[in-house]
Every structure is written in structure tokens, then in C-alpha cells.
C-alpha positions as CSV (number, residue, x, y, z in Angstrom):
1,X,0.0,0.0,0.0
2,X,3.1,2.4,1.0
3,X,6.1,2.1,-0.9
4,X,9.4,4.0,0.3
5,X,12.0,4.3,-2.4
6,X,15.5,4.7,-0.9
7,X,16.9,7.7,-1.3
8,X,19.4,7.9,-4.8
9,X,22.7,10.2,-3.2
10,X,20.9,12.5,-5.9
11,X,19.4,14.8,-3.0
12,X,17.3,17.6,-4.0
13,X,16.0,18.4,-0.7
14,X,15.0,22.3,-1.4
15,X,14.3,24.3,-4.5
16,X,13.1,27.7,-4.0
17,X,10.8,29.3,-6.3
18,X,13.6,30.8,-9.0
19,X,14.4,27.1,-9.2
20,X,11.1,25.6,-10.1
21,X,8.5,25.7,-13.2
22,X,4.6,24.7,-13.3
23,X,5.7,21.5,-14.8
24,X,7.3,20.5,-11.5
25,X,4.2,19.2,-9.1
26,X,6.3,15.4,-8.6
27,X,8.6,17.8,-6.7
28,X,7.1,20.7,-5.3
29,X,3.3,19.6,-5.0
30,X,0.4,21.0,-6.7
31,X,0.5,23.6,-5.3
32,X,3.9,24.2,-4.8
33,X,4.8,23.9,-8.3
34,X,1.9,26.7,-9.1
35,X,3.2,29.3,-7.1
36,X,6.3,28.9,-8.1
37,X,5.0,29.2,-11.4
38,X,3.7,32.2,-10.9
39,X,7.0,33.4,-9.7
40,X,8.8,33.0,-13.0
41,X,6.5,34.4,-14.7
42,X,7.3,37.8,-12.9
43,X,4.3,38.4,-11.1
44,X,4.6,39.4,-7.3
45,X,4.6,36.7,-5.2
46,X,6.3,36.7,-1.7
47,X,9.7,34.9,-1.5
48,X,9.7,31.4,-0.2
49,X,11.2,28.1,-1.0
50,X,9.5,24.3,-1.0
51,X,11.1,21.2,0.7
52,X,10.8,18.5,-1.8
53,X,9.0,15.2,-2.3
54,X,12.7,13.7,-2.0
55,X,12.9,15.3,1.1
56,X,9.9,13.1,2.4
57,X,10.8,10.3,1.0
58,X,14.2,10.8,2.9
59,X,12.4,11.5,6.2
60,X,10.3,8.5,6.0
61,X,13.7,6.3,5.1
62,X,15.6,7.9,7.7
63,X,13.1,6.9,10.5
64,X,12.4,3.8,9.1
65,X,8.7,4.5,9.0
66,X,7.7,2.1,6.1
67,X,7.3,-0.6,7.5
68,X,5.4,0.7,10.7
69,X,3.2,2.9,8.8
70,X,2.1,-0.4,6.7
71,X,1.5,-2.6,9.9
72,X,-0.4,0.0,11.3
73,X,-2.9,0.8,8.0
74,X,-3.0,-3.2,7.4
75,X,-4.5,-3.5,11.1
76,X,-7.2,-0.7,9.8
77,X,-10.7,-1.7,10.1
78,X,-12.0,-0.8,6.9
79,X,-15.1,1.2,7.6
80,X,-15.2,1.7,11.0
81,X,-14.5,5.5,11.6
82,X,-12.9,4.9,15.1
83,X,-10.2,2.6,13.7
84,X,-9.4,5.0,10.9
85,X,-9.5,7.9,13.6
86,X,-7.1,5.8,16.1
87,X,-5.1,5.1,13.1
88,X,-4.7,8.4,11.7
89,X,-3.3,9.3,15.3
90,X,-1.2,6.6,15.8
91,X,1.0,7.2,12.6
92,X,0.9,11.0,13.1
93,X,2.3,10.7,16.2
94,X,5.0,8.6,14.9
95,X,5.6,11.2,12.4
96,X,5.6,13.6,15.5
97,X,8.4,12.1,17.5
98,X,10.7,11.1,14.9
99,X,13.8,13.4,14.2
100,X,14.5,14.9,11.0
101,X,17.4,13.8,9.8
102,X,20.3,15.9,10.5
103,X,21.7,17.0,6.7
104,X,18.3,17.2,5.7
105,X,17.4,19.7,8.9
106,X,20.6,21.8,8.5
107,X,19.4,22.5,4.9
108,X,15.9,23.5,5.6
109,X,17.3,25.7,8.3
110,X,20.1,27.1,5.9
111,X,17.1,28.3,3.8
112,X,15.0,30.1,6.6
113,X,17.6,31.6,7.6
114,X,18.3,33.3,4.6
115,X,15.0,34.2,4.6
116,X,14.6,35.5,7.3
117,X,16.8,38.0,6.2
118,X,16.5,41.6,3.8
119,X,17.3,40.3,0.8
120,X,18.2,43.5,-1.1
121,X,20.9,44.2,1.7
122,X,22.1,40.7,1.2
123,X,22.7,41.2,-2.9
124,X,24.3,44.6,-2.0
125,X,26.8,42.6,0.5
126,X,27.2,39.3,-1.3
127,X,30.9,39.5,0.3
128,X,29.4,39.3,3.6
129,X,26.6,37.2,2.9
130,X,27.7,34.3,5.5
131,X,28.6,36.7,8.2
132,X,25.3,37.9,8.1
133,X,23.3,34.8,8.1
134,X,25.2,34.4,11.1
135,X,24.8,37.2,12.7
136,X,20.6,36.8,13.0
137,X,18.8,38.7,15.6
138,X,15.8,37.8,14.6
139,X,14.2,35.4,12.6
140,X,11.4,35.5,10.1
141,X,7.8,35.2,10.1
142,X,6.9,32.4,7.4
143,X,3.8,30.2,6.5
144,X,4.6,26.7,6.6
145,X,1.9,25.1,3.7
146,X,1.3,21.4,2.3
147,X,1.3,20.7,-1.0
148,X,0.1,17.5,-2.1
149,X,1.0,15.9,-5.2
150,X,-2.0,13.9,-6.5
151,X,-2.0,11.4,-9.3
152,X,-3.5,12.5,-12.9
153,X,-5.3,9.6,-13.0
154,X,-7.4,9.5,-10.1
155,X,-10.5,11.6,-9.3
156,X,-9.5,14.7,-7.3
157,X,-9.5,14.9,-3.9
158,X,-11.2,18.1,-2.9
159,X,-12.5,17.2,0.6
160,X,-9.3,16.1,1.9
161,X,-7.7,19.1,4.0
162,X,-4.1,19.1,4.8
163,X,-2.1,21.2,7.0
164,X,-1.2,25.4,6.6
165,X,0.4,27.1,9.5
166,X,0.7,31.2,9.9
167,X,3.4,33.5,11.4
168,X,5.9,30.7,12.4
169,X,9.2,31.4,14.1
170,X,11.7,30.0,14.8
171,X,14.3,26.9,14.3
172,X,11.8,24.6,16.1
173,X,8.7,25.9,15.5
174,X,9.8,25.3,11.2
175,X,11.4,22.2,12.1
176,X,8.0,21.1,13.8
177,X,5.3,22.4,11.3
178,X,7.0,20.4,8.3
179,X,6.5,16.9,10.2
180,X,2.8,18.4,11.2
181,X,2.5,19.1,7.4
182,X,4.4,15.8,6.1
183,X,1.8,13.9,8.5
184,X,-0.9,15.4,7.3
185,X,-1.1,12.8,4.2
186,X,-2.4,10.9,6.8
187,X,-4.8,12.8,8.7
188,X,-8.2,11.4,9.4
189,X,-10.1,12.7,6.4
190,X,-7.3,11.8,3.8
191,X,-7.1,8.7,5.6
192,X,-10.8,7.9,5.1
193,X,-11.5,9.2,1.8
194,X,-8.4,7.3,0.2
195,X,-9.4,4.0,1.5
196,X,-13.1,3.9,1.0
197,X,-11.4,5.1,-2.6
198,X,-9.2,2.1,-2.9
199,X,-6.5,4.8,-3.6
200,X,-3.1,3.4,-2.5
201,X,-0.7,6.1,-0.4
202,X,1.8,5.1,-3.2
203,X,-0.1,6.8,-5.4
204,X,0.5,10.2,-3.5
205,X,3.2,12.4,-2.1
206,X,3.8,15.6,-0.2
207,X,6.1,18.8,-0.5
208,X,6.1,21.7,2.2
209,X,6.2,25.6,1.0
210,X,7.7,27.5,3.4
211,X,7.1,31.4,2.8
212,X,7.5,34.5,4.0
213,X,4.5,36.4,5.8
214,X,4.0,39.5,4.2
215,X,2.2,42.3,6.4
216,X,-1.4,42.5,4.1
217,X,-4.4,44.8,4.2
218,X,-6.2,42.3,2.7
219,X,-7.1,39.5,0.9
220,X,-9.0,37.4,-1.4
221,X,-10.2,35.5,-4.8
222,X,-10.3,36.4,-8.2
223,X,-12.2,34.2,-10.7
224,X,-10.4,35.4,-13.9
225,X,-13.9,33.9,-15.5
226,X,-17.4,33.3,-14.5
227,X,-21.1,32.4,-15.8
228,X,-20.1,29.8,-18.2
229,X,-22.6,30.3,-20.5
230,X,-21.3,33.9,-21.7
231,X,-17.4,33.7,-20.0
232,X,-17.3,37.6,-20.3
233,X,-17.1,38.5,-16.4
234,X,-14.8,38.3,-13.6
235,X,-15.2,37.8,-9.4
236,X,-13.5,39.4,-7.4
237,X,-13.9,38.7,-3.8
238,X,-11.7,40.4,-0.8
239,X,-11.8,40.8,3.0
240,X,-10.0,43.7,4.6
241,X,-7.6,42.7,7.9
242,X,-9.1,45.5,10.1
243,X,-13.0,44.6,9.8
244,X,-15.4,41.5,9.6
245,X,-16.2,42.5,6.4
246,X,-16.3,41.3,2.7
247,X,-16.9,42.8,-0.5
248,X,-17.5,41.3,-3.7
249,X,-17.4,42.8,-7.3
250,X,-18.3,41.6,-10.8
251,X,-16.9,42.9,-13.4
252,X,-16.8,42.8,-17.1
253,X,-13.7,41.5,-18.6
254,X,-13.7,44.0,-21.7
255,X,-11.5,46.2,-19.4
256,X,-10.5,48.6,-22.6
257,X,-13.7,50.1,-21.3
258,X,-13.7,49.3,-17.3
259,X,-17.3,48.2,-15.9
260,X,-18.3,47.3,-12.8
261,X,-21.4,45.4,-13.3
262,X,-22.0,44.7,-9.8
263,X,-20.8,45.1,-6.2
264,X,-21.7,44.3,-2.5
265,X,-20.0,44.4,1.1
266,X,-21.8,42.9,3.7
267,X,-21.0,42.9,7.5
268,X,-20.9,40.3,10.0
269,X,-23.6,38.4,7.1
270,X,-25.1,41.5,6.8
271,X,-25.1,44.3,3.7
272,X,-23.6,47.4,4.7
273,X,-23.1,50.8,2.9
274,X,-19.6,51.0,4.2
275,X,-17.3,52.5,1.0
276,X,-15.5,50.1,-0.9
277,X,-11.6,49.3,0.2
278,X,-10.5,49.4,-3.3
279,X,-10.6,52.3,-5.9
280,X,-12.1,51.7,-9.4
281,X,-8.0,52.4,-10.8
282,X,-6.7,49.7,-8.1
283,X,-10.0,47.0,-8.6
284,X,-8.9,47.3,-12.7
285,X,-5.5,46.9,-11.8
286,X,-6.5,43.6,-10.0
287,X,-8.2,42.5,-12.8
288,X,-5.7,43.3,-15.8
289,X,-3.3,41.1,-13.3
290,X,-5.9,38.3,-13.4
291,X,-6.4,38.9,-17.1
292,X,-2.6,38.4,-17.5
293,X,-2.5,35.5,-15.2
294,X,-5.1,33.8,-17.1
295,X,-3.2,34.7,-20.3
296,X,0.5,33.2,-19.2
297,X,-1.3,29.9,-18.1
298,X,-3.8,29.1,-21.0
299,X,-7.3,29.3,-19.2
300,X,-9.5,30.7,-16.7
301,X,-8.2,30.8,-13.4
302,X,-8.8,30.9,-9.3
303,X,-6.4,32.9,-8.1
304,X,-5.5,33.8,-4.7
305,X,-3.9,37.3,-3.6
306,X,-3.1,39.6,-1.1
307,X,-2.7,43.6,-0.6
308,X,0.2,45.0,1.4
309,X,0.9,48.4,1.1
310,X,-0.8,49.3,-2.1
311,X,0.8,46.1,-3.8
312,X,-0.9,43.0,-4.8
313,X,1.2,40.1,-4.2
314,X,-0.5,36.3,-5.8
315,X,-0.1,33.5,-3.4
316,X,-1.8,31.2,-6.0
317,X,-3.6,30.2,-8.8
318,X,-5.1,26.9,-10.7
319,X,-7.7,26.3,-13.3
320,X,-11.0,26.9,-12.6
321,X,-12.5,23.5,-12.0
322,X,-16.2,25.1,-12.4
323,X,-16.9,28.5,-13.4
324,X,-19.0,30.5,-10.5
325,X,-22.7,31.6,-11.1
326,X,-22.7,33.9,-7.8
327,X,-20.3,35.2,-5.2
328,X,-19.3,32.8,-2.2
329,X,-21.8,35.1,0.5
330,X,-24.8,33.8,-1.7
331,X,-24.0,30.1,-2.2
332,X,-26.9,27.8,-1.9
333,X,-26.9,24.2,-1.7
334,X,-26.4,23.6,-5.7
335,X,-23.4,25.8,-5.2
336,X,-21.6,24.5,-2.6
337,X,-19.6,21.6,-4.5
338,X,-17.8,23.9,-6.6
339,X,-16.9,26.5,-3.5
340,X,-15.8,24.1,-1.4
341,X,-12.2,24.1,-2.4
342,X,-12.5,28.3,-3.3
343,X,-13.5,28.6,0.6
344,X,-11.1,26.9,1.8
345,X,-8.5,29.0,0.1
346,X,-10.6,31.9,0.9
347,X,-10.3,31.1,4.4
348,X,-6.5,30.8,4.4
349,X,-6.3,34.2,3.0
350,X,-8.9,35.6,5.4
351,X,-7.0,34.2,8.2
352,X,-4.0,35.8,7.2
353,X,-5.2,39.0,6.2
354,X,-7.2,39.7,9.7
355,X,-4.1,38.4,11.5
356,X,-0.7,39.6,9.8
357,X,1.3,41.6,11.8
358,X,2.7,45.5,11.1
359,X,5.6,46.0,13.4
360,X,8.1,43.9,15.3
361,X,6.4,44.3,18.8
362,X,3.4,43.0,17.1
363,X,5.0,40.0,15.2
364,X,6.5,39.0,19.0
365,X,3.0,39.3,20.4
366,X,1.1,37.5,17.0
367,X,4.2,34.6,17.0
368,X,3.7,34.0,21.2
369,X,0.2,33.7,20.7
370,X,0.4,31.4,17.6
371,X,2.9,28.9,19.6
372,X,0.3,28.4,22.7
373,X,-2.5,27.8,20.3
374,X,-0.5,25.3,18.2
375,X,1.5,23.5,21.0
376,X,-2.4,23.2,22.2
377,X,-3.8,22.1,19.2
378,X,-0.6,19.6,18.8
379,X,-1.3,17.5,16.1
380,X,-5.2,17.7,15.5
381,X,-5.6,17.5,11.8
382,X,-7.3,20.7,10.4
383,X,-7.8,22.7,7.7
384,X,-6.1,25.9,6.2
């Protein structure tokens, strides 16, 4: 059911984004190989690496997990919830208290370190580049994110949720959220979904995207493409990190003459005639970005962003699966298959929009907070 391949001596434990293409999801993921894609294509995405399949492969080796991980799934009651539940802990706490191996540790370190750092200042000292990854007094805020990497050939797996934590720091913490995030393959839902599939875990891997946290106003969706029968409008939906609000625009995709065709912000579930956080120049902006994105890749596409000081940065995009017929805030029951996966995104972008830190007395404060929540949570699977 598991198979672990020992590792070649060819080890290509972390690529960062300059490194990778959209062609590269055995590596980096799905979703790893789409931001990076995005990357190269010279749209503004924040700066971040991804530890490799290889690298998981490694882990698992290392520990000699293979062998335990397939007792403990072929002593799985197929079915029964509780055993899948009890399983699902049982190997993620084996994934828990096993070490990562030292080489590949030092090397995911090595990178968030030099992270963590200015990076302008460090290509205007190159000389002293060492001295000052050395000489860190304080070290990043990142996002530590799964990516799966799911087979061609099988149905997608839109229900399964896999791990995404915010505004880690430090050594440990990093160190800790990429065995949280390499477990999560096996989390319950994964777990239960791939076996009443007859999937085999073979069939699967996982990458980790470690990223920097980028201070945002706010965030949200773009549909580069909606109501399927015409496919001449756009969706843009955003949250703003100060208020329990979200607005939604529609707008034609003829931007040589810019339309917006509709618009609503609603409050705590509730429509409000606050004034919009975006300005008619900065919402066409938004959408001759999505226009563009659309155009690179080759189709209509979900795409994820966020706003810090007055810049839109992309965190992701991927085909649109099915195109929207109304915003998110009005889905019904027909609607809700093809938002599941858009929410969930949604809700990763909400959370870190509402909770990114401005200064460094509020990173300490948003970072002490986030370690007692997680070190509570411990390794409950959940969502992003």
C-alpha cells in the first residue's frame, strides 16, 4: 500500500521558487509547483522556497517509518470510523516524534535563515553574505503550507484538507510544522477518503512551501472567469484585515472600457453601505493582473492574492475547476460543490489577512500567541 524508495545520493531536498516551473508538481506539489510558477512568470509573489518530495521520501527512510506505517494501516478496520481515527493518530504521532534527519534539517534551516533575512541588503553585501546569516537577531515570520502531489489519473481529492500554518518562528517551530504538514497525508479525512477510494498512499506524495509572511491589508479571490454560458465577467472577492467585512465585485472582462457590473460588502452576514476598500483604478489593476494570469497559463483561473501596502502580491492560482454563477456570500446548496475548495482557500487568505502583523512588537505578540495555540492544538488534523 506504502512504498518507500531509498533515497538515490541524488538529493534535491529544497528548491526555491527561481528554481522551479509549473511542470514540477512530482517535486514541489500541486500547489507548490503553481506558485512557483507564478514566480517565474514575474508576477509578485512573496519569496519562499519548498522542501521537496525527495525530502519526504528521505524523512520517511531515515526513520524507518515504512514498514510501521504499513502494519499499522494493514490492522485498519476498513469502515469503521474509530479505527481510521485511532489510526490516523497513531502514525501521526509517529511522524511527530521522529527526528528529521540531520543533513536534511541543516538544509531546511540554511534556507529560513536566509529568509529570514533583507534580501536586497544581502545582494548589496554578497561578500558578507555568510557573516550575516550568522549574525541573525531575529528570525522571520513564514507560513509553513502542504502541497500535495495527487495522481493525474485519479478523481480529485477536494475534501481532503491538509495542513497550513501562519506567522511561524523560529528553528523549532519550522522544524515542527514540516513533520505536522508531512503527516498530514495521513490525517483522518485523507485517511478515510483514500481507503473507502481504494487509492493506495503510493499513489501520493507531499512537498512543504515555506514562505514569508507578508504584512497585508487584505485579501481574497479572483475568478479570472465566470457564468459559463457567456465567460465575459470576472469575481473578485476580498476581506479587509481590520473589519469582519467582505466585498464582492463583478466585473466585465472587456476592461479597454472598465465596468463594474456589480458590487456588494456585507458585515458580520449582513449588507452594509460602508465605501469600498479598493478604488475603481486599483480594482482594474486587480483584474488586468488576473487577465494576464489567465493569459500566461492558457485558461480561466482561481487565483488567490493579497494587498500590502498598495501592492498585490498572488499566493496562487489553478484552473478553474467550475466556473461561479454567484459570489461565495450567496451560495446555496447547488453551489456549494464547486466552493468548497475556493472557501477553503478563501479562508486561508482571510485568516492571514485579519491576523498579519505590522511592526516587530506585534509579530513577537502574534508569533507567542500562535505557539500556545499550536502547542495546544498539537497535532489535531485541520484545515487551512
Amino acid at each position: 500500500m506504502l512504498q518507500i524508495e531509498q533515497n538515490s545520493g541524488d538529493e534535491n531536498f529544497i528548491k526555491w521558487f527561481s528554481e522551479l516551473t509549473g511542470w514540477d508538481c512530482a517535486i514541489a506539489g500541486d500547489k507548490g509547483a503553481s506558485i512557483a510558477n507564478l514566480y517565474n512568470l514575474g508576477f509578485l509573489v512573496p519569496q519562499g522556497f519548498v522542501i521537496t518530495t525527495q525530502a519526504y521520501k528521505y524523512f520517511l527512510e531515515q526513520n524507518n517509518m515504512g514498514k510501521i506505517i504499513m502494519k499499522m494501516l494493514g490492522e485498519l478496520k476498513i469502515g469503521d470510523k474509530h479505527s481510521c481515527s485511532a489510526t490516523s493518530k497513531k502514525i501521526r504521532a509517529l511522524f511527530n516524534k521522529s527526528e528529521i534527519p540531520k543533513h536534511l534539517s541543516e538544509e531546511i534551516l540554511e534556507a529560513y535563515d536566509y529568509l529570514s533575512f533583507d534580501q536586497n541588503k544581502i545582494e548589496q553585501e554578497k561578500s558578507e553574505a555568510v557573516e550575516l546569516l550568522g549574525q541573525a537577531s531575529e528570525l522571520g515570520l513564514v507560513s509553513v503550507r502542504s502541497s500535495i502531489v495527487k495522481p493525474e489519473t485519479r478523481e480529485k481529492v477536494n475534501d481532503i484538507k491538509f495542513e497550513t500554518f501562519l506567522h511561524v518562528r523560529g528553528k523549532k517551530y519550522v522544524l515542527d510544522k514540516v513533520k505536522a504538514c508531512f503527516s498530514s497525508l495521513f490525517a483522518v479525512e485523507g485517511l478515510s477518503h483514500l481507503i473507502q477510494k481504494g487509492i493506495g498512499f503510493n499513489e501520493y506524495n507531499m512537498a512543504v512551501i515555506v514562505q514569508k509572511m507578508i504584512p497585508s491589508d487584505m485579501a481574497g479571490v479572483i475568478f479570472s472567469q465566470m457564468h459559463s454560458h457567456t465567460g465575459d465577467r470576472m469575481s473578485i472577492e476580498l476581506k479587509k484585515s481590520s473589519e469582519n467585512s467582505r466585498e464582492h465585485y463583478i466585473i466585465d472582462r472587456d476592461l479597454s472600457n472598465f465596468n463594474i457590473l456589480e458590487s456588494s460588502l456585507t458585515e458580520n452576514n449582513s449588507a452594509s453601505e460602508k465605501k469600498q476598500s479598493l478604488s475603481p483604478y486599483e480594482l482594474k489593476m486587480l483584474a488586468q493582473h488576473a487577465q494576464n494570469i489567465e493569459h500566461r497559463l492558457g485558461e480561466p483561473q482561481e487565483i488567490t492574492f493579497a494587498l500590502s501596502e498598495r501592492k498585490f502580491y498572488f499566493l496562487q492560482s489553478k484552473p478553474v475547476e467550475m466556473l461561479p454563477q454567484k459570489p461565495f456570500l450567496e451560495s446555496d446548496d447547488k453551489q456549494k460543490e464547486m466552493t468548497n475548495d475556493a472557501s477553503e482557500n478563501i479562508g486561508y487568505l482571510y485568516e492571514l489577512a485579519a491576523s498579519a502583523p505590522k511592526n516587530n512588537k506585534e509579530k513577537k505578540e502574534s508569533a507567542d500567541i500562535e505557539d500556545i495555540i499550536l502547542k495546544e492544538l498539537g497535532d489535531s488534523p485541520k484545515g487551512p
